[in-house]
C-alpha positions in Angstrom: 57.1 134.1 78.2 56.7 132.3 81.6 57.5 133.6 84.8 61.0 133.7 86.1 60.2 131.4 88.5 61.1 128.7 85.9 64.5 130.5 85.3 65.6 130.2 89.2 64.0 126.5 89.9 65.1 125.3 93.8 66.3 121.9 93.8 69.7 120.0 94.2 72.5 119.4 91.7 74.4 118.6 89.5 72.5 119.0 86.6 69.0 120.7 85.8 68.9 118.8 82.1 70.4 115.3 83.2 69.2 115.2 86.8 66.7 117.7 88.4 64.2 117.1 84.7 64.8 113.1 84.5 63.3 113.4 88.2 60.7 115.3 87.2 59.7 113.0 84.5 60.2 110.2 86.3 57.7 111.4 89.3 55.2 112.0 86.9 55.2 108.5 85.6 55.2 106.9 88.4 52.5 108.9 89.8 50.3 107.4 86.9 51.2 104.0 87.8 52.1 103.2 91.4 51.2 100.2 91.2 52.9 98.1 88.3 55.1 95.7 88.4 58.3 96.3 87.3 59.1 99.7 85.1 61.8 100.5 81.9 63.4 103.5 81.6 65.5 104.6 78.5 68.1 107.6 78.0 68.7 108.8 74.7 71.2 111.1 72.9 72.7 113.6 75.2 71.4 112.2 78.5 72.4 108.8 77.7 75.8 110.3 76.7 77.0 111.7 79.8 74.3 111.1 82.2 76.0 108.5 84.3 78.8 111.2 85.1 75.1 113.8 85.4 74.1 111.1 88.1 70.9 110.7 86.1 70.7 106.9 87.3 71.1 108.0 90.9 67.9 110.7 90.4 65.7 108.2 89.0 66.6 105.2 91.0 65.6 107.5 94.0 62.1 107.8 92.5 61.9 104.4 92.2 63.4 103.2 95.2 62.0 99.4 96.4 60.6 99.0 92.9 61.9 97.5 89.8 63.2 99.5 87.4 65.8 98.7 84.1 67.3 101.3 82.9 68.5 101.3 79.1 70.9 103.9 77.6 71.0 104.6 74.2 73.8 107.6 73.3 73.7 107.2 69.8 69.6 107.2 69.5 68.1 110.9 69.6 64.5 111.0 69.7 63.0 113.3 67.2 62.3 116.4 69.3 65.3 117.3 71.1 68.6 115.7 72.0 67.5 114.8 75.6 65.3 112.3 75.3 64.2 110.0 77.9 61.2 107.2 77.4 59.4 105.2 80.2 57.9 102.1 80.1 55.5 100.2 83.0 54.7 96.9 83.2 52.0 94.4 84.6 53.4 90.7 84.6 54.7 90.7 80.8 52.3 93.3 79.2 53.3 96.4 78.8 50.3 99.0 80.0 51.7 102.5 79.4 54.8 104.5 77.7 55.8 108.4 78.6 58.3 110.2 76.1 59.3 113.2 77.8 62.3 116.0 76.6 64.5 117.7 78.9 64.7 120.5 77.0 66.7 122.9 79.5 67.0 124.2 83.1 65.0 121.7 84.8 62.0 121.9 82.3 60.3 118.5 81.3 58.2 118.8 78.1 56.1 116.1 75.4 56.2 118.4 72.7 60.8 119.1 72.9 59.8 122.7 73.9 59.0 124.5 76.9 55.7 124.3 78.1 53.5 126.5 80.8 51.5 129.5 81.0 52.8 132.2 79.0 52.6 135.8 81.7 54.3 138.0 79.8 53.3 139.9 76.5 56.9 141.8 76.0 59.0 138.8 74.2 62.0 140.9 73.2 64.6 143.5 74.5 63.8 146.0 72.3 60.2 146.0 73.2 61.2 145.8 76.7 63.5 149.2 76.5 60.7 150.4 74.2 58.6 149.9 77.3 60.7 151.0 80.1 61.1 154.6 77.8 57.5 155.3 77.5 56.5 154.4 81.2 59.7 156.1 82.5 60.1 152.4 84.7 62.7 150.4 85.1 62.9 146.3 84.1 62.4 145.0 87.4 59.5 147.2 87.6 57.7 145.1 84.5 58.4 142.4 86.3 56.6 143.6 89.0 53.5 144.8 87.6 53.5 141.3 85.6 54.4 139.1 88.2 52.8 140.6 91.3 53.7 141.2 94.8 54.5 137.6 95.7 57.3 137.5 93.4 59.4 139.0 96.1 58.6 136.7 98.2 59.9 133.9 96.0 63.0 136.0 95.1 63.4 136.3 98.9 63.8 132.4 99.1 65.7 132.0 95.6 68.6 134.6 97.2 68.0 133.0 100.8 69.5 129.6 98.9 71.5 131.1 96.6 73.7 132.8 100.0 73.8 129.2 102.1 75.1 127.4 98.9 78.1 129.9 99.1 78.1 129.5 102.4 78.2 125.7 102.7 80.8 125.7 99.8 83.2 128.2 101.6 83.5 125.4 104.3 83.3 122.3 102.9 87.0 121.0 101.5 86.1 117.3 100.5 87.2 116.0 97.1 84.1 116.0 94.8 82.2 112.9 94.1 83.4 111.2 90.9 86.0 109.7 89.0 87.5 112.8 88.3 88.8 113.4 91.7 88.6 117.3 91.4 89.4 118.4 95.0 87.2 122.0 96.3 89.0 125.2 95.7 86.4 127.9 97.0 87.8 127.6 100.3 91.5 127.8 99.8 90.5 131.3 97.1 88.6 132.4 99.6 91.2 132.5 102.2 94.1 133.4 99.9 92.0 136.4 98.7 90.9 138.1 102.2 95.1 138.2 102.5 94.9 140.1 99.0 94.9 143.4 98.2 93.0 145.8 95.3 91.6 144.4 92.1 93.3 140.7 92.9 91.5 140.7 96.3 88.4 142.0 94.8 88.4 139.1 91.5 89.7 136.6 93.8 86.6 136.7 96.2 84.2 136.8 92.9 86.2 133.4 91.5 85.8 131.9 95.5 82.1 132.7 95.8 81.2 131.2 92.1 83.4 128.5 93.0 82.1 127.5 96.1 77.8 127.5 94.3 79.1 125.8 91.6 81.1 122.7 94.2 78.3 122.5 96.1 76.1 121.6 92.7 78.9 119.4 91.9 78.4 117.7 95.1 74.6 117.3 94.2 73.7 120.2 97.1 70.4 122.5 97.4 70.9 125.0 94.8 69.3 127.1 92.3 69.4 127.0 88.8 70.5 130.6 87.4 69.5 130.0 84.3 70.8 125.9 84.3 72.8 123.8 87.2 76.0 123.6 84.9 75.8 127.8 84.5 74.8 128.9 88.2 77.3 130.2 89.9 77.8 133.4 88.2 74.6 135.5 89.1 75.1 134.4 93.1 79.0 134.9 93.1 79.0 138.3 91.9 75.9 139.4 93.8 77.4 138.3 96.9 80.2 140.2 96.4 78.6 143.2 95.6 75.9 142.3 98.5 79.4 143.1 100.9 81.9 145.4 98.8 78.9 147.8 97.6 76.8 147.3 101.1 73.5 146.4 99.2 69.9 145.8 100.8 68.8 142.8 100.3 65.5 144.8 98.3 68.5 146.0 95.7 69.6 142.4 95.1 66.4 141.2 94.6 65.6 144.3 92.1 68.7 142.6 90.4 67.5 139.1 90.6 64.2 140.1 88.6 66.1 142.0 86.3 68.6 138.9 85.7 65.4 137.1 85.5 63.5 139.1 82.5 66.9 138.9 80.9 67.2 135.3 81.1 63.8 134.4 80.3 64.2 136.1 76.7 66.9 133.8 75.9 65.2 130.8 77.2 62.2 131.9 75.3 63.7 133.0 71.8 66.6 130.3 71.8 67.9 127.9 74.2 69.5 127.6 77.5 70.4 123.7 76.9 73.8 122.8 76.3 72.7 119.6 74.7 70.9 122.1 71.8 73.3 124.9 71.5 76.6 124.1 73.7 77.9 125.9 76.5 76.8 129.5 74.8 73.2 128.8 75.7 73.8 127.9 79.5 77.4 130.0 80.8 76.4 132.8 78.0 73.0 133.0 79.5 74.2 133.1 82.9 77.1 135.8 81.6 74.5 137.8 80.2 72.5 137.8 83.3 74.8 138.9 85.9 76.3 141.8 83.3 72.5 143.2 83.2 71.6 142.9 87.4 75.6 144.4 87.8 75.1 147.8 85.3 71.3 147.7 87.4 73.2 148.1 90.7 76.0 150.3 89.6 73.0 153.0 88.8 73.2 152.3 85.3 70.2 152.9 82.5 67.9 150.6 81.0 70.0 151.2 77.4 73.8 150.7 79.8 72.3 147.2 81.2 70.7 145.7 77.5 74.6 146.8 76.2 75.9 144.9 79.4 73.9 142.4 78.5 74.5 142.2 75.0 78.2 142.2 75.7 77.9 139.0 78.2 76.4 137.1 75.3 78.6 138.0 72.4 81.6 137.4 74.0 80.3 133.5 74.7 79.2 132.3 71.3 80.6 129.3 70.2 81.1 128.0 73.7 81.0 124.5 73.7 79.5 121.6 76.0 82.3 119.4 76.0 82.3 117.7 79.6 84.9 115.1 81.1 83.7 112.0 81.5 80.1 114.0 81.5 80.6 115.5 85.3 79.2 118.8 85.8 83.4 119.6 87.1 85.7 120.3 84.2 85.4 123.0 82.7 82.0 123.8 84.1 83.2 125.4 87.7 85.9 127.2 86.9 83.6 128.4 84.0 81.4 129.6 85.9 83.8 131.9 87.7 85.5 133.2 84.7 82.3 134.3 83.3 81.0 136.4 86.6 84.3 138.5 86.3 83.5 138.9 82.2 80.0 139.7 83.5 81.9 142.3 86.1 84.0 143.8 82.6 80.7 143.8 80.7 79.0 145.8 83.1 81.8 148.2 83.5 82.0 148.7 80.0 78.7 149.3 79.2 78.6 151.7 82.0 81.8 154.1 80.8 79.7 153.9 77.7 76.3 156.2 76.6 74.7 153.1 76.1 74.7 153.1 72.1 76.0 150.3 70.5 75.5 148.5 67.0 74.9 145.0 67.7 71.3 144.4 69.7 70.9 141.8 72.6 68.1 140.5 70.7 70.6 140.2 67.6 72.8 138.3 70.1 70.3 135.7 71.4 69.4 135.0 67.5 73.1 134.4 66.7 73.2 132.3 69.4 70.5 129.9 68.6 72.1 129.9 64.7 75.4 129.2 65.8 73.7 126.7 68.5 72.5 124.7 65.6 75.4 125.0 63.7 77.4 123.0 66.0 78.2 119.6 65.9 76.9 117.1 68.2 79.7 116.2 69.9 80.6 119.6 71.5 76.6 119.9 72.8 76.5 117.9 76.3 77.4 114.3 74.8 81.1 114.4 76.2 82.2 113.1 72.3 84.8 116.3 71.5 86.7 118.9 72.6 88.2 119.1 75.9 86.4 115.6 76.8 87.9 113.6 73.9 91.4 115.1 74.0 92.4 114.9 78.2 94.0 112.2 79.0 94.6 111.4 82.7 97.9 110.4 83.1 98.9 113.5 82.6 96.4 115.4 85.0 98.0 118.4 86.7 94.8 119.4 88.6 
């Protein structure tokens, strides 16, 4: 497995599959050939599905700015290797000198091969292994982390949480309608006021849906955020953290503890299934985020290794068969209230697991594999291409939003 580094990527929204890796790939190619004259670039499958509403035109176009680019979308083509496909083409006069096929194949990665590619760091792969791990060395998850990753870890987890806090932040103030033809007007700033006026458990899950709400607006909105473990999933890890960062009085050395183990968690799903939605739906990217923030809560709350892989377990089986279903492809509806319905499951999960022993029948690494089956099992329409579900069936004139 990589480093979680490539599970919390810094950037800016609103999606790290559609906009933040069509970047990517476009940077790379262009870097290869500044100086053509005028450049193709195709979209394919999911990206060409609902990539206009992703604002993958806009990330590209600002790549190429003051040079000539065609851009060619293709939904009903999927390249071989993965449903987000994207092709580039550069020209000199009429000749065409050069083509890049690229994959986006999930939370900001860019790949030739439709998998994700880097330096493998880690030689645990699984849960299991991991608590098998954490048992014999008598250490905690974050602490493998550690001794893989190194000091400087902390450092970039320092920076990953510095963002995470001034995307809340921003989104508490800012009460603009958000870009699109959607017209979704902000909400994190009315919850959040309404909530500080509330008393016990509605006070408490009304500040978690404000503080998810306000990330996942400002990603919306195309603002610097970071993906936790996608764009379209991460509000859920920061909005719960920053609640328990006030209601529990944390250091900021016990949220980043969190944040690695959130990371490990994360990285074995990315590694043994998928966190794209245009592979394996909504499961892969809010289930991953779910299971995340259920693991770094029980971690906080004092729980044990076995108490935060059941947490964990728990935020993922209670997401599968969530599906990618888009309107009009904007990272909006249902993705942001999504994301704060799954940080309180992840609060339940973790509060579960913890009046628990921690022995359960179904494994987290069973979980992850169902996932990925199910994932594939699902039809095309309800993985990122805005074709079914919720995206098919609204119909505007009667909006009540």
């Amino acid at each position: 497995m990589h480093s979680i580094k490539e599970i919390y990527k810094i950037g800016y929204g609103p999606s790290s599959s559609h906009s933040m890796a069509p970047r990517r790939a476009a940077e790379i190619f262009l870097a290869k050939h500044p100086d053509a004259d005028f450049y193709k670039a195709y979209f394919y499958g999911s990206i060409a599905a609902t990539g206009k509403g992703h604002q993958t035109d806009d990330a590209v176009n600002k790549v190429f700015i003051n040079r000539k680019l065609e851009i060619i979308w293709e939904p009903e083509i999927f390249l071989p290797l993965h449903p987000n496909g994207l092709k580039f083409e550069a020209f000199k006069g009429n000749k065409l000198i050069d083509t890049y096929i690229a994959y986006s194949v999930g939370g900001g990665d860019i790949s030739e091969t439709g998998t994700h590619s880097g330096k493998d760091i880690y030689s645990i792969k699984t849960m299991n292994d991991l608590l098998d791990w954490c048992n014999r060395e008598g250490k905690s998850m974050w602490e493998y982390v550690d001794e893989v990753e190194g000091k400087e870890i902390w450092d970039y987890l320092k920076k990953v949480w510095e963002v995470m806090q001034a995307a809340i932040k921003r989104g508490l103030e800012n009460e603009r309608v958000l870009p699109g033809t959607l017209k979704v007007p902000r909400k994190a700033a009315a919850y959040y006021a309404k909530s500080k006026n509330a008393v016990g458990s509605q006070k408490n899950i009304g500040l978690i849906f404000a503080y998810a709400l306000a990330v996942s607006e400002e990603n919306a909105a195309g603002g610097e955020i970071v993906t936790a473990p996608t764009c379209g999933s991460l509000g859920v890890l920061p909005g719960i953290l920053y609640f328990l960062k006030d209601h529990d009085k944390l250091t900021n050395k016990k949220i980043l503890r969190a944040l690695a183990t959130a990371g490990i968690i994360g990285n074995f799903v990315k590694a043994n299934a998928s966190i794209s939605g245009a592979e394996v739906g909504c499961q892969g990217e809010v289930g991953t985020a779910c299971t995340m923030a259920a693991g770094a809560i029980t971690q906080i709350r004092g729980g044990s290794v076995y108490q935060i892989e059941y947490a964990a377990e728990m935020g993922f089986e209670h997401n599968l068969g969530l599906t990618c279903d888009p309107l009009e492809g904007y990272v909006q509806i249902p993705c942001i209230e999504r994301n704060a319905f799954a940080a309180v499951k992840a609060w339940e999960c973790a509060v579960y697991a913890l009046l628990s022993d921690g022995r359960h029948k179904v494994s987290f690494d069973e979980v992850v594999e169902t996932m990925m089956e199910t994932g594939k099992d699902l039809q095309s329409k309800y993985k990122e291409t805005s074709l079914g579900g919720l995206a098919r069936i609204w119909r505007p004139k009667i909006d009540r939003s």
